[in-house]
C-alpha positions as CSV (number, residue, x, y, z in Angstrom):
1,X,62.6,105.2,155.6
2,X,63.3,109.1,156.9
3,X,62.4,111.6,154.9
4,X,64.5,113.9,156.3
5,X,67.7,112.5,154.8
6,X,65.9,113.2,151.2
7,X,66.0,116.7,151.5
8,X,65.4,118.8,148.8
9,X,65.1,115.6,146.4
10,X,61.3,115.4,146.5
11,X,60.1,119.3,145.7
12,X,62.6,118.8,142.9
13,X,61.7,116.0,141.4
14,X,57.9,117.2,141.8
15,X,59.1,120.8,139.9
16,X,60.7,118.5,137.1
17,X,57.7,116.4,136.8
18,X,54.9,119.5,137.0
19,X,57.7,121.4,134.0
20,X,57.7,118.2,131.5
21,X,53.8,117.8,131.8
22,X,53.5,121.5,130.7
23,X,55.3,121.3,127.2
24,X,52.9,121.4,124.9
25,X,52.8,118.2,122.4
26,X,54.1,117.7,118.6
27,X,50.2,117.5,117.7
28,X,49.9,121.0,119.8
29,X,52.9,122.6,118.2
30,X,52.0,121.7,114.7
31,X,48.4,122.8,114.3
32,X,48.2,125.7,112.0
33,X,49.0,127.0,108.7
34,X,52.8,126.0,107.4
35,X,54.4,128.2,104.0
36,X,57.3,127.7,102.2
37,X,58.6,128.4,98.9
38,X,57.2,125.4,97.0
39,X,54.3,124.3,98.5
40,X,52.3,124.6,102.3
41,X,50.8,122.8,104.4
42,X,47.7,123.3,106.6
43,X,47.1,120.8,109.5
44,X,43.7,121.5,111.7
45,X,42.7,120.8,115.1
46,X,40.0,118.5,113.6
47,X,43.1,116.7,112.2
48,X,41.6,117.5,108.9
49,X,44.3,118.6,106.8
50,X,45.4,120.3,102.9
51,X,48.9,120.0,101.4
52,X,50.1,122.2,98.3
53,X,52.9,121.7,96.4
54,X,53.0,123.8,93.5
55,X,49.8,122.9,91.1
56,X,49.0,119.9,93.2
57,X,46.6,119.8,96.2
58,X,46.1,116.9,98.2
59,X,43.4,116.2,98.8
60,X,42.0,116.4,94.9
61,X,38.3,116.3,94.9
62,X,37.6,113.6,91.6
63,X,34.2,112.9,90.2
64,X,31.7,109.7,92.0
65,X,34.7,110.1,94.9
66,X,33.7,110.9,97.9
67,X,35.9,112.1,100.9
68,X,34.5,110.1,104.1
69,X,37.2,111.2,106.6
70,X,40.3,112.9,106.6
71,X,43.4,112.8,109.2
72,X,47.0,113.8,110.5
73,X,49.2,111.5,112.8
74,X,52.3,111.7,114.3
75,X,54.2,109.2,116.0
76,X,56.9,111.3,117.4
77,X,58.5,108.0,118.9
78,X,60.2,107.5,115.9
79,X,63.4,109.9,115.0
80,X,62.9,111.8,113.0
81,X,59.3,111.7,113.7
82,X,56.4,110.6,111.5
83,X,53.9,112.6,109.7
84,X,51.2,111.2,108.1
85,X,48.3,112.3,105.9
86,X,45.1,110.2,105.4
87,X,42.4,110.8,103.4
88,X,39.6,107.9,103.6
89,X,37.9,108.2,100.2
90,X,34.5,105.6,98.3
91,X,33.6,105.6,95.1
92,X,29.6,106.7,95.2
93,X,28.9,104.0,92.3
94,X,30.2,101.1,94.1
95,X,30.7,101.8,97.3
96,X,34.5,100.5,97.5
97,X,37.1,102.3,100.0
98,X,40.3,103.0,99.6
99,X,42.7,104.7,102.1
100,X,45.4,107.2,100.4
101,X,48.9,107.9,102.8
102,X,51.4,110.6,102.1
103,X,54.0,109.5,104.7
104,X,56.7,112.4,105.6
105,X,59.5,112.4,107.9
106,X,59.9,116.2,109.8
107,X,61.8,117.9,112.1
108,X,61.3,121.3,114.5
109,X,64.0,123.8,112.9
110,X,62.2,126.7,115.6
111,X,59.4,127.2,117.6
112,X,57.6,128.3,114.2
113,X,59.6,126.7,111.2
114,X,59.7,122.8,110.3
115,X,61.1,120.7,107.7
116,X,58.9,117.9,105.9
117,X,60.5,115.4,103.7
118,X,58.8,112.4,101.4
119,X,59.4,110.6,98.3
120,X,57.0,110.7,95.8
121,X,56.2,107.0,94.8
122,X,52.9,106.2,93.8
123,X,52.4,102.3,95.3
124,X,49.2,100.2,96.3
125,X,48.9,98.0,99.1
126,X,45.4,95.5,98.5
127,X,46.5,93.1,101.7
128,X,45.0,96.1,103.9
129,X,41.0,97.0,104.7
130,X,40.2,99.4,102.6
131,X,42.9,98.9,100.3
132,X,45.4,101.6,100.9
133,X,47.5,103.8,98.4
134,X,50.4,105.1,99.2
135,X,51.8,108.5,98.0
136,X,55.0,108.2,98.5
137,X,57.9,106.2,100.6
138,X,58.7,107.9,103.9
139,X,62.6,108.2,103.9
140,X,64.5,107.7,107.1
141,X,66.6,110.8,107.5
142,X,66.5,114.5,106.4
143,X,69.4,115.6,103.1
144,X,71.0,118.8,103.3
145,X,69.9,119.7,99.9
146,X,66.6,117.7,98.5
147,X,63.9,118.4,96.0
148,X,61.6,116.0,97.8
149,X,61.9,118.2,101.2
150,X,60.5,121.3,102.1
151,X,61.0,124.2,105.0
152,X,58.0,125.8,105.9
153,X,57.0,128.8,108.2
154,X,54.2,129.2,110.3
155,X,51.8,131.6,109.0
């Protein structure tokens, strides 16, 4: 095949492709400290992570619990994309595990403003290793007015 009828089809394509590698990712964008009204969130580079709403701050240190490991992931194939908290936690006395999840839902409202959404509802799941506890059901799409959802600012 000639080249020359492609003309300017391969620097532009080669622009395009050089432009989308450069945008920074939904992990990038997020990392930082996020404040709103109610509550704020605090997601770190070491995908450690602190959530605040009102008097309650996830995660809760208890007594003979220990935290082993803490993460954020987001699976920003899914619309609107996932956000979820982990906190891998073992009782010192026994040893036994236990996973906790806070599954959100959020959305980019700016460069430096998001929205988070969840519904708190405490359920267990003891089919999984460690057994996992969920703190709440991740909803499927964003209300216009919801107690459940917050918008936050980067700080």
């Amino acid at each position: 095949m000639d080249t020359k009828h492609l003309g300017l089809m391969p620097p532009i394509l080669l622009i395009f492709v050089f432009l989308f590698s450069c945008g920074d990712s939904v992990e990038t964008k997020l990392i930082g400290e996020w404040q709103g009204t109610d509550g704020s969130i605090i997601l770190n580079k070491d995908s450690s992570w602190v959530f605040t709403i009102g008097d309650f701050v996830l995660p809760t240190p208890e007594e003979g619990i220990m935290v082993e490991n803490m993460i954020w992931a987001v699976d920003d194939t899914q619309d609107p994309v996932h956000l979820d908290c982990m906190v891998y936690l073992r009782q010192i006395g026994s040893g036994m595990k236990r996973r906790l999840i806070l599954p959100l839902i959020l959305r980019f409202l700016g460069q430096n403003k998001i929205q988070i959404r969840t519904i708190f509802d405490l359920s267990n799941d003891s089919t999984t290793t460690p057994p996992t506890l969920y703190m709440g059901k991740r909803p499927t799409v964003f209300e216009i007015e919801s107690d459940d959802q917050m918008t936050l600012t980067r700080q």
